[in-house]
N, C-alpha and C positions, 0 to 999 in steps of 0.2 A: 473620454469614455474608456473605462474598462475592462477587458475582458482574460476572462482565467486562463493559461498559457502551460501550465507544469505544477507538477509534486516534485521536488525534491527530496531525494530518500539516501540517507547515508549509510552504507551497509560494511561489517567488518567482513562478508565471506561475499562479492560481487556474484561469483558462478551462483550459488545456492540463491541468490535474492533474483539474478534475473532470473532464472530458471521457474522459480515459484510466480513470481509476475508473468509470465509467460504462460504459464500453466492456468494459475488460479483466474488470470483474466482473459484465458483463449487473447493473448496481446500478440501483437507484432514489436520485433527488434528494429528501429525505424535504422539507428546510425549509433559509432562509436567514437567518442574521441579518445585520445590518448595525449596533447597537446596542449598546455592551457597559458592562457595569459597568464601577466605577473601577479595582476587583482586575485585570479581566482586562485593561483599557488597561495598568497599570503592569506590569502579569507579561507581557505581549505587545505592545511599545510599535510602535506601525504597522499594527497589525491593522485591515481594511478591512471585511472579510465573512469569514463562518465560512457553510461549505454542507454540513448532513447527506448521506450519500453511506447505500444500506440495500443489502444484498445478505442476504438470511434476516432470520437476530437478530444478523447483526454491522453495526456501524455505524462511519464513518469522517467523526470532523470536519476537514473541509479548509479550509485558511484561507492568509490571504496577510499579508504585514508589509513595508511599505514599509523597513522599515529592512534587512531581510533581507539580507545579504552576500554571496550568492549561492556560497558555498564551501561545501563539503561538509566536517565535521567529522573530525577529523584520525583515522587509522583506530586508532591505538594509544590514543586520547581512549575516555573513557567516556561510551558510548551506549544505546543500547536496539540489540542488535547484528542483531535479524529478529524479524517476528512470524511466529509459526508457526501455520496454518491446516488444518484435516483436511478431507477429502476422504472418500467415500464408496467409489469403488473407483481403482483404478489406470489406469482409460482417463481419468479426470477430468485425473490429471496431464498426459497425452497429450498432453488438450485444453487445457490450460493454458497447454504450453511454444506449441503450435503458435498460437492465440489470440495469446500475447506476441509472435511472428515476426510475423504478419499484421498487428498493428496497429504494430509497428514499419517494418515495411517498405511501411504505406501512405505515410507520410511527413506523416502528420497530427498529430504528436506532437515536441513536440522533449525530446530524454533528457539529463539533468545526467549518466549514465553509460551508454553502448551498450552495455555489456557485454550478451552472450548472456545467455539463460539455462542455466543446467547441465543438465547429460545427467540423466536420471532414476536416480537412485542406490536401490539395495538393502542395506541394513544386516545385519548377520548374523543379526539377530531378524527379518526379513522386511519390516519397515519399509520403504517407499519413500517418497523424497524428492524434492523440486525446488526451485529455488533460482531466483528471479526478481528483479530489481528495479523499480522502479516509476519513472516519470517523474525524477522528485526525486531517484534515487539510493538508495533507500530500500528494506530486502530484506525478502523475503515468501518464509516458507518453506512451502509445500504437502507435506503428509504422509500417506499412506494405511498406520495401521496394520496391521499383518497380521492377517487372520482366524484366531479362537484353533480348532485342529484339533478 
């Protein structure tokens, strides 16, 4: 059996990404490391610190790499292309989009992509969507299933 455990999110300015996860998901700092085995130096060569980020049972490890390139991966490349997130009702998205405006617009944050977030979409199954990206450039889709009648 399965079960979903971590995001890994690789970031070129660590302060500024956890800071924004911490903010943008009201998250808790769970733990830091600074220590890594040899697999993970050679699989992640410039890695400094890795910092747990907790919001529920989802969990996001954020880390930095000095060697990082600071380019964002080419869009037609093969990626992990959004993690998708449920939500409980449809004002959560509300608060979501409106959340990503406010901490963007404090100017406490610097974005590898300004793009907005998208309007709050309805699918023909009732589904509603939202489309945000994150410090990094990096998409998070929020989705509030429809209620079965």
């Amino acid at each position: 059996m399965l079960c979903f455990h971590h995001v890994g999110v690789q970031t070129d300015d660590l302060d500024n990404c956890l800071n924004w996860y911490l903010d943008y998901f009201d998250a808790e700092s769970s733990w830091r490391l600074d220590r890594f085995s040899e697999l993970t130096l050679d699989r992640l060569p410039g890695i400094a610190e890795l910092v747990e980020v907790r919001v529920g049972d989802v969990r996001f490890h954020l880390f930095d790499r000095s060697a990082h390139n600071r380019q964002q991966p080419p869009a037609a490349g093969f990626q992990f292309q959004h993690v998708c997130m449920a939500v409980d009702t449809a004002a959560e998205l509300v608060e979501l989009r409106r959340r990503w405006y406010e901490l963007y617009e404090s100017g406490k944050y610097v974005f590898a992509r300004p793009d907005p977030p998208s309007d709050i979409v309805t699918d023909a199954d009732g589904t509603q969507s939202l489309y945000v990206l994150d410090v990094n450039g990096l998409e998070f889709e929020f989705t509030c299933l429809r209620t079965q009648p």
